[in-house]
C-alpha positions as CSV (number, residue, x, y, z in Angstrom):
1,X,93.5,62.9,101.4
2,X,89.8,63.2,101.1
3,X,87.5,62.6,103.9
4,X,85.6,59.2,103.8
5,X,83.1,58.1,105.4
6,X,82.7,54.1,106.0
7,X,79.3,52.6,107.2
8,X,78.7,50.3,110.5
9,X,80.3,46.8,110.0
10,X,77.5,45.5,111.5
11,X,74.6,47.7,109.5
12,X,76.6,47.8,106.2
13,X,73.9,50.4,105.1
14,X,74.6,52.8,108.1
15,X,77.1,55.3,107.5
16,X,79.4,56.3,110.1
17,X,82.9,57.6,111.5
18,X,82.8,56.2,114.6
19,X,85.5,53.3,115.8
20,X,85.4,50.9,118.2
21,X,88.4,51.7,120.5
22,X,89.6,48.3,120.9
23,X,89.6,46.6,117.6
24,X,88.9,50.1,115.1
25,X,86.1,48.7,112.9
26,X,83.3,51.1,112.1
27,X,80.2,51.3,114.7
28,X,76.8,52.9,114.5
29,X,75.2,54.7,117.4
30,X,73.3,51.0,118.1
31,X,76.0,49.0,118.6
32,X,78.5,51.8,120.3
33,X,78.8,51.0,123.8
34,X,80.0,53.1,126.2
35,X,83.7,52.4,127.7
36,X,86.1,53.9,129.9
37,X,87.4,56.0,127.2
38,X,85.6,56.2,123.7
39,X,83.0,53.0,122.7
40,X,83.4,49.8,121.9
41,X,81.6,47.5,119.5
42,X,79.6,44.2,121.0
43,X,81.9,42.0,119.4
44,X,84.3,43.2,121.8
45,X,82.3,43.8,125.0
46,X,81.4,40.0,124.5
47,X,84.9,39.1,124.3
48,X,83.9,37.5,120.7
49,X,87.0,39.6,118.8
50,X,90.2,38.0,119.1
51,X,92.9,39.3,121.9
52,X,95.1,40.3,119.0
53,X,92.4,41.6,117.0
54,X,93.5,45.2,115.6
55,X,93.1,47.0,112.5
56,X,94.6,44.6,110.6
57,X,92.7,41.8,111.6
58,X,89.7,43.4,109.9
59,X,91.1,44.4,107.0
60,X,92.6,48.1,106.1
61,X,92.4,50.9,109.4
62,X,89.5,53.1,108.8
63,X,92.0,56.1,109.6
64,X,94.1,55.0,107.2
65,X,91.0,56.7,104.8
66,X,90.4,59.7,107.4
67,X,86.8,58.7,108.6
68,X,84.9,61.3,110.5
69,X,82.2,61.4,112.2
70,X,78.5,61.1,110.3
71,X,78.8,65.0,110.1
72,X,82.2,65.7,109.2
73,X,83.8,66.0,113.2
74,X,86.7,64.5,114.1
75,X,86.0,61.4,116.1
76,X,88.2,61.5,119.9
77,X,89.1,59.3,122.4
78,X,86.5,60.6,124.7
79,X,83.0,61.9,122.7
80,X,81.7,62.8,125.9
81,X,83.8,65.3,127.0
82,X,81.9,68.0,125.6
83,X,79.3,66.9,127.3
84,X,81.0,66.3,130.4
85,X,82.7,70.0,130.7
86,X,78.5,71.5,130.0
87,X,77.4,69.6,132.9
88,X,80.1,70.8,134.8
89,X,80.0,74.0,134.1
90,X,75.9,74.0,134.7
91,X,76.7,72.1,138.5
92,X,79.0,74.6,139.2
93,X,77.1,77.5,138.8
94,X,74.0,75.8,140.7
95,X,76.7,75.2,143.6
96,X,77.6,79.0,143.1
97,X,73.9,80.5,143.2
98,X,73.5,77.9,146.7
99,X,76.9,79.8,148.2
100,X,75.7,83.6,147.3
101,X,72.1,83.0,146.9
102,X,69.4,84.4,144.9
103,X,71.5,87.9,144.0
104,X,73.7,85.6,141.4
105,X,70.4,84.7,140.3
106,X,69.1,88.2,139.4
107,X,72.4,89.3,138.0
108,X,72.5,86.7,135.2
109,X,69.0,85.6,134.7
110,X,66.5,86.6,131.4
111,X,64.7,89.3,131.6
112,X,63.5,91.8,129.4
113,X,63.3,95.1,131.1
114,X,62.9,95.5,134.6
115,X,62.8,98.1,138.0
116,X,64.9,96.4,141.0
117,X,62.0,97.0,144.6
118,X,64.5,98.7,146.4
119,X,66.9,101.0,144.1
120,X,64.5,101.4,141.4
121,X,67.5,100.7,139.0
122,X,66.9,99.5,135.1
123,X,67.8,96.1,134.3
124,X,67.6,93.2,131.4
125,X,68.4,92.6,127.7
126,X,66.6,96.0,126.6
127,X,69.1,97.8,128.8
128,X,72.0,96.4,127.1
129,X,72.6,93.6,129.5
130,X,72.8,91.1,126.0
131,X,74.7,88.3,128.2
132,X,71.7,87.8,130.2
133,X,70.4,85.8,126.9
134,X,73.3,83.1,127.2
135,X,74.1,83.0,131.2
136,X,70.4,82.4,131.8
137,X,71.1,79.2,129.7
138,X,73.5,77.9,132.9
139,X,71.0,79.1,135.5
140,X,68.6,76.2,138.2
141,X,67.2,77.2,141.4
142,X,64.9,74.1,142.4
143,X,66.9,70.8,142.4
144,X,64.7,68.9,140.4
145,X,64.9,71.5,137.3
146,X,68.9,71.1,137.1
147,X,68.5,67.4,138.0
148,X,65.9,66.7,134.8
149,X,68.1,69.2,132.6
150,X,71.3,67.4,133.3
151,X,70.3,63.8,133.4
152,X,68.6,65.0,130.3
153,X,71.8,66.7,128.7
154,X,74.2,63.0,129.7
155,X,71.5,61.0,127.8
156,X,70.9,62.7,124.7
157,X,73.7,64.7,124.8
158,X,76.8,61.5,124.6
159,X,75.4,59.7,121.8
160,X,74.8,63.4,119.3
161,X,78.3,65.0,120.3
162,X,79.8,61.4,119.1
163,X,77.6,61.5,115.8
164,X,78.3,65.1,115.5
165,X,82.3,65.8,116.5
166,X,82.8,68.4,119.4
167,X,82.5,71.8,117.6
168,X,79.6,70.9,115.3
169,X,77.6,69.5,119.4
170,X,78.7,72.5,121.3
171,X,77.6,75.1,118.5
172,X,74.1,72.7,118.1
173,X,73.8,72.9,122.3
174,X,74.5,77.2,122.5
175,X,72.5,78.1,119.1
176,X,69.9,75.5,120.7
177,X,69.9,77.1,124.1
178,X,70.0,81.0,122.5
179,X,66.8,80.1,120.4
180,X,65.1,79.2,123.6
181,X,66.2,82.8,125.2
182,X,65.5,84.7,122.0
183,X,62.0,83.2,121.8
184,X,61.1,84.0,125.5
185,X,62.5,87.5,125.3
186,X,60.4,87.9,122.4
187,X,57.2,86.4,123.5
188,X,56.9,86.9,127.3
189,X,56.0,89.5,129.7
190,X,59.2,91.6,129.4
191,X,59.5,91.9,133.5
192,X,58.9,88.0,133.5
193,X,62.2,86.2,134.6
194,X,63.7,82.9,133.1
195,X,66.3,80.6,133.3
196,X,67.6,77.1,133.0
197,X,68.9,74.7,129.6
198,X,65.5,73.6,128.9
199,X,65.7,75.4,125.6
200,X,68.6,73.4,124.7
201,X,67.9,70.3,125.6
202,X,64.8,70.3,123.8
203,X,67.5,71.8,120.7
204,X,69.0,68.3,121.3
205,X,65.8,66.4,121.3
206,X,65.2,67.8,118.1
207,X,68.9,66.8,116.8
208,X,68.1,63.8,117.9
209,X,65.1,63.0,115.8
210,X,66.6,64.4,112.7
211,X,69.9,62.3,113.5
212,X,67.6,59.0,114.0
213,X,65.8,59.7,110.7
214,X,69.2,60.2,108.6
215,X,70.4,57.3,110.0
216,X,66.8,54.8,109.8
217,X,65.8,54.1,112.9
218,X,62.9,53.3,114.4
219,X,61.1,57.1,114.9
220,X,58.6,56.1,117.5
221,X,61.0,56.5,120.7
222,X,61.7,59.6,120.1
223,X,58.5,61.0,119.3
224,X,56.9,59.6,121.7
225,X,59.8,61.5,124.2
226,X,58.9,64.6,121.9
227,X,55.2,64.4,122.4
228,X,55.4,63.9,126.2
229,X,57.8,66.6,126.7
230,X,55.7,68.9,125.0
231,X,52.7,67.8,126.6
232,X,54.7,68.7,130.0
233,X,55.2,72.0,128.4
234,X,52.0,73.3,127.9
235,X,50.1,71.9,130.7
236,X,52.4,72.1,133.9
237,X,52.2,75.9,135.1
238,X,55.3,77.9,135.4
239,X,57.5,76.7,132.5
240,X,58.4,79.1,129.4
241,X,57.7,77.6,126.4
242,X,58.7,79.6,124.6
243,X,62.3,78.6,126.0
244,X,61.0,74.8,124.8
245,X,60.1,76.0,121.4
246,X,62.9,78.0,120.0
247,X,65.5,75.7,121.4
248,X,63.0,72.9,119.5
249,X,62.8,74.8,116.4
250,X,66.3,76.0,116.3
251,X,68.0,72.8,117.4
252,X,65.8,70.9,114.6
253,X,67.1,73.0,111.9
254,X,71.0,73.3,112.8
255,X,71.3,69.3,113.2
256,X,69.3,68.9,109.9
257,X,71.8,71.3,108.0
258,X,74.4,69.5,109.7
259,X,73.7,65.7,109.0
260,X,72.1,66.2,105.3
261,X,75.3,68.5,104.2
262,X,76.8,67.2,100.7
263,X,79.9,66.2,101.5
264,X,81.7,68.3,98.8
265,X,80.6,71.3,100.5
266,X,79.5,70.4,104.2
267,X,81.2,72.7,106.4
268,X,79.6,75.6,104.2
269,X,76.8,74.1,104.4
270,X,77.0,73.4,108.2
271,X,78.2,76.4,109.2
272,X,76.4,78.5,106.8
273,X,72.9,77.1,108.3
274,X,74.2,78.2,111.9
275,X,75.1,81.5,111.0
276,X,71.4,82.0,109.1
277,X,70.1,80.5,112.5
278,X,72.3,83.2,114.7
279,X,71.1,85.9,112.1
280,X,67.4,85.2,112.8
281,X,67.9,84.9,115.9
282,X,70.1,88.3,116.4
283,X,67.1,90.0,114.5
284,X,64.5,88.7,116.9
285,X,66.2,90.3,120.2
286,X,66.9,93.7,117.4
287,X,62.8,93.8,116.7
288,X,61.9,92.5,120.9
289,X,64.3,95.8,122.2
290,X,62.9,98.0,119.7
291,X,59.6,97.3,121.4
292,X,60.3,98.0,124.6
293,X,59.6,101.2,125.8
294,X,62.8,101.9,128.3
């Protein structure tokens, strides 16, 4: 059967895929709130639906038509768990660098090209060490960067992978957070170190704007988030911005491929805009190493 999207029962001119899990009826990211598993719709946090109330008590199941998320996922029981397992997997690795200290650091950090003080040896992307452009995504040192990122990242990051589905959020959050390291490798000091998941939270900021738009909602939050964040950017000293900006600009244009697909050909459409995105992207770290003299 055809995917079908349904709109919010209370917003009849919101599309969406997402159910209540208590009583199944169709919910926009304004009236979803957050559960113990899944969402639930006001009606139902207020206690205002009926003990009894089910699918049938609203009239037909919406997965009796298939309904997806506003991009095409498939909606879960828990939309956060993406989420969940990234700020795991970014705590766990900060615990890590705490336990063996600052050599973890070095080892999986972005750099271009670089002499270690005390062998001399060769190190960074221009020496083949590629995977230094998606670790340093998972990489804090002070406390208050991985406490920003990942209060950041539960925020924004719940409410998108819900809109989005799972695989459609996590390949947003990496392309988002590869933009950010292709950008710095490109435009900084090649022996100038970087790390962290600013690149891709500012990716989801981005998503997050174009999501708001699709779905008509009031723009001014989020800008104003934008605009401050970027204002932090450019005037505190020792952030790379160019981490900020490619996961900005990159983020920006994989959510807006993803929520304005045609349905009758959204997954190429979807996925064909992330693989243009990793293609740029792939040719920007090709042209950066070319430049460096090793």
């Amino acid at each position: 059967m055809e995917d079908q999207a349904v709109c919010c029962y209370r917003h009849p001119q919101r599309e969406t895929g997402i159910t209540c899990t208590r009583c199944e009826r169709p919910i926009c990211p304004e009236c979803m709130i957050s559960a113990s598993v899944g969402f639930q719709c006001p009606d139902c946090v207020g206690g205002r639906a009926s003990a009894g109330a089910g699918p049938a008590a609203h009239g037909p199941s919406p997965r009796a038509s298939q309904p997806r998320t506003l991009a095409g996922g498939v909606i879960t029981s828990d939309p956060r768990l993406v989420t969940k397992i990234l700020v795991g997997l970014n705590l766990v690795i900060w615990f890590a660098v705490l336990a063996v200290g600052d050599r973890l650091v070095n080892d999986l950090d972005l750099v271009g090209y670089a002499s270690l003080p005390h062998s001399g040896e060769a190190v960074g992307v221009a020496d083949g060490q590629w995977y230094r452009l998606v670790t340093s995504v998972f990489l804090h040192q002070a406390p208050m960067h991985i406490a920003f990122n990942m209060l950041s990242l539960w925020w924004i990051g719940g409410p998108l992978e819900a809109a989005l589905g799972r695989a459609r959020y996590l390949s947003l959050y990496l392309l988002s957070g590869l933009g950010g390291s292709a950008l710095s490798y490109l435009l900084a000091a090649e022996n100038q170190p970087s790390l962290g998941a600013s690149g891709a939270i500012f990716g989801l900021l981005g998503a997050t704007a174009v999501l708001m738009r699709r779905l008509q909602y009031d723009m001014r939050p989020v800008i104003a988030l934008l605009a401050l964040n970027l204002l932090f950017t450019f005037t505190w000293a020792g952030i790379a911005w160019q981490a900020h900006v490619g996961g900005l600009v990159v983020g920006t244009a994989v959510a807006y491929g993803m929520v304005h697909a045609p349905r009758e050909r959204r997954a190429l459409v979807q996925w064909g805009t992330c693989a243009v995105m990793l293609i740029a992207m792939v040719a920007v770290i090709w042209i950066r190493t070319l430049q460096i003299p090793t």
